[in-house]
C-alpha positions as CSV (number, residue, x, y, z in Angstrom):
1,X,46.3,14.5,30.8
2,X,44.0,13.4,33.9
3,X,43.9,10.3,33.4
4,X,48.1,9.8,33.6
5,X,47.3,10.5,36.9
6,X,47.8,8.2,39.8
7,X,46.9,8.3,43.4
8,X,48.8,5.1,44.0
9,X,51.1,2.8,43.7
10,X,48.7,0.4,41.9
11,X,47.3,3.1,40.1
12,X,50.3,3.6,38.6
13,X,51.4,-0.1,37.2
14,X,47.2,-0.2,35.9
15,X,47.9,2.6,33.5
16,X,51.6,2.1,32.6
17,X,50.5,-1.3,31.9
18,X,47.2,0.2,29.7
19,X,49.3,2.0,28.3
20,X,52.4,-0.4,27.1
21,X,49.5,-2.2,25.5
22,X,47.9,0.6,23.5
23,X,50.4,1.8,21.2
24,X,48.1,4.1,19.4
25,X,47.6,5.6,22.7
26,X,51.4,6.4,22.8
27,X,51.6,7.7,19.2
28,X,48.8,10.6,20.6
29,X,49.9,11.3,23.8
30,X,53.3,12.3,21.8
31,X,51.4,14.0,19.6
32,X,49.8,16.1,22.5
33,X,52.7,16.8,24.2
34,X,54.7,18.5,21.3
35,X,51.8,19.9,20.7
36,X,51.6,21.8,24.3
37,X,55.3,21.7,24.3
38,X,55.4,24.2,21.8
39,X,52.3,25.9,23.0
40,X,54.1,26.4,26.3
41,X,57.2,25.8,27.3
42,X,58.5,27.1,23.8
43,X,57.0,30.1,24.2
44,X,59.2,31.6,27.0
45,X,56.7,34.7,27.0
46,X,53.5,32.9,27.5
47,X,55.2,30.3,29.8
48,X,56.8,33.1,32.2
49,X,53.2,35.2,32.0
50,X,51.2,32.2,33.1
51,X,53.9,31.0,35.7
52,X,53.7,34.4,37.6
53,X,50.1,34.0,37.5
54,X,50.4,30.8,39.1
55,X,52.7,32.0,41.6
56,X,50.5,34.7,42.4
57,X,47.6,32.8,42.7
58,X,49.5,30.3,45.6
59,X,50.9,33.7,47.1
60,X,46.9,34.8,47.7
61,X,45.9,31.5,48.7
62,X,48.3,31.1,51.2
63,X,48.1,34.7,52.7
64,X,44.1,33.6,53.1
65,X,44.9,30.9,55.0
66,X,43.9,28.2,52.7
């Protein structure tokens, strides 16, 4: 969801504002998230798998120096 994102403050009130005014917007994004939410988050197995990977991955990155 890259465009939730904000860099700023005004960012922020643009696309909370977008998005009070797009309901239909809303109803997806809730949609989505279950969606991932049960993809991820409720699947402790996967979740835990790809966390460690992550972990891993800043571990490396770090010991390189970046």
């Amino acid at each position: 969801m890259k465009e939730l994102v904000a860099y700023s403050d005004e960012e922020y009130v643009d696309i909370v504002a977008k998005l009070a005014a797009d309901r239909e917007r809303i109803s997806e994004l809730r949609t989505v998230s279950r969606e991932r939410m049960r993809e991820t988050i409720c699947n402790p197995g996967q979740f835990v798998q790809e966390l460690e990977a992550t972990y891993r991955q800043m571990w490396e990155r770090w010991c390189h120096g970046e």
